[in-house]
C-alpha positions, 0 to 999 in steps of 0.5 A, spaced: 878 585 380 873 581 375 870 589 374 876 593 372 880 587 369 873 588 363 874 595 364 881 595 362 879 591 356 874 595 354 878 601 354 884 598 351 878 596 345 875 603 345 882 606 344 882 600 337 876 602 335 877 609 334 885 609 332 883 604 327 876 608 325 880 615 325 881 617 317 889 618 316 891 624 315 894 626 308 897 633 305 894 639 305 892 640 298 889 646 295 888 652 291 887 659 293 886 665 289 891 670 292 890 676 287 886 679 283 889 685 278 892 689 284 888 687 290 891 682 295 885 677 297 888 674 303 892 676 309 899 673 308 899 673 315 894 667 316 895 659 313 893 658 307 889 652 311 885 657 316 879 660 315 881 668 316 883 673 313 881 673 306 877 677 301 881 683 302 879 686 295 871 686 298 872 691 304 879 692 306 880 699 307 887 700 304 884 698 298 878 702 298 882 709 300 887 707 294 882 706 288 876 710 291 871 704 293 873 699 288 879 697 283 875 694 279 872 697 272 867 695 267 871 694 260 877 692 264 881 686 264 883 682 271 888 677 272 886 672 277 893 669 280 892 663 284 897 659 289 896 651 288 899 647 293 903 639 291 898 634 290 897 629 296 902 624 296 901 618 290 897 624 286 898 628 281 894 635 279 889 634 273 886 639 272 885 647 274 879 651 272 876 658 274 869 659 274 864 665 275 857 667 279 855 673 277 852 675 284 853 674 291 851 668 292 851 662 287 844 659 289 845 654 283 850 650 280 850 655 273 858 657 274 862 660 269 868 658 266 873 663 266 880 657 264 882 652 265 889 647 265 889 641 264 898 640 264 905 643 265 902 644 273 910 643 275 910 651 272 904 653 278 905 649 284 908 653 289 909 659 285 906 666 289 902 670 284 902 664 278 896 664 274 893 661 268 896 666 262 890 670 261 887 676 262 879 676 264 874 681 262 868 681 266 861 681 261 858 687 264 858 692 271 855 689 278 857 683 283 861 677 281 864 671 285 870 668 282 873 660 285 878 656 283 876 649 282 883 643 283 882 635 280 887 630 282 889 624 276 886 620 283 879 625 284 880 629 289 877 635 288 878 642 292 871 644 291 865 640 289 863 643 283 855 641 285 855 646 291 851 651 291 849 656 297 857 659 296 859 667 297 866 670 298 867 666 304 865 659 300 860 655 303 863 652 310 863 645 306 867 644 300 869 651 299 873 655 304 874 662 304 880 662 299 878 658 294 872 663 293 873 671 292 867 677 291 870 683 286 863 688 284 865 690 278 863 699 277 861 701 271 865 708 271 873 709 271 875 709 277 877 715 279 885 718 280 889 720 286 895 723 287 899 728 285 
């Protein structure tokens, strides 16, 4: 009786420790590039939190039949649109910044910034297809990687912007796969279809 009275009690305290270790959950809060010019990077039938269906302008069939192996020309601007969660409760956005990696995979921290937002995020969050006002054009033809980076007042980060080792699918540490798209930039026009 003695023995299963401490075990009781060691499992009444067991439970203790963990409930009280456990971190609390918060809101989701993210940024995810959803488009960039016309090719969709993310499925729309996956939760933005889940780590599938992303990349579509990288190897998704129906963007490659429709624009001959890839919509993206050297010498033409792309719009990169993005989708931003709310903030965590008690927090705010301070800031939203694109970068690139001209590559595959950014084995340094040398990341490009493309822009970056420092206010008005109201005019953003929640918002399909917003974007950052401006049209980037890629200096030369080849591979880059595109990410979006966001800051809360409370300094959150999204992703932590001294990771290296991140491709099109992130890194599986602070960059999820939505945060980060692949474009391979053709030096020559695409080629046109249709009647």
């Amino acid at each position: 009786m003695k023995r299963l009275r401490i075990i009781v009690i060691l499992l009444v305290l067991a439970g203790w420790v963990q409930g009280y270790t456990d971190y609390p959950e918060t809101d989701d809060a993210y940024i995810a590039i959803t488009r960039v010019v016309t090719s969709v990077t993310g499925s729309q039938d996956e939760p933005i939190e889940e780590d599938a269906g992303w990349d579509y302008g990288d190897d998704d069939p129906g963007i490659t039949q429709a624009f001959g192996g890839s919509p993206f020309e050297y010498g033409k601007p792309l719009q990169i649109e993005i989708l931003l969660s709310p903030p965590p409760s008690g927090d705010a956005w301070a800031l939203i910044r694109l970068e690139y990696y001209q590559g595959t995979n950014a084995v340094t921290t040398a990341w490009e910034l493309i822009r970056e937002r420092t206010t008005t995020f109201e005019s953003v969050v929640g918002v399909p297809g917003a974007h950052l006002g401006l049209l980037w054009t890629p200096p030369a033809p080849g591979p880059y990687l595109i990410r979006v980076m966001g800051v809360t007042v409370a300094g959150l980060y999204t992703g932590l912007p001294t990771a290296t080792g991140i491709t099109a699918k992130g890194d599986g540490l602070s960059w999820n796969n939505h945060a980060v798209v692949g474009v391979w930039v053709q030096d020559r026009a695409r080629p046109s279809y249709g009647p």
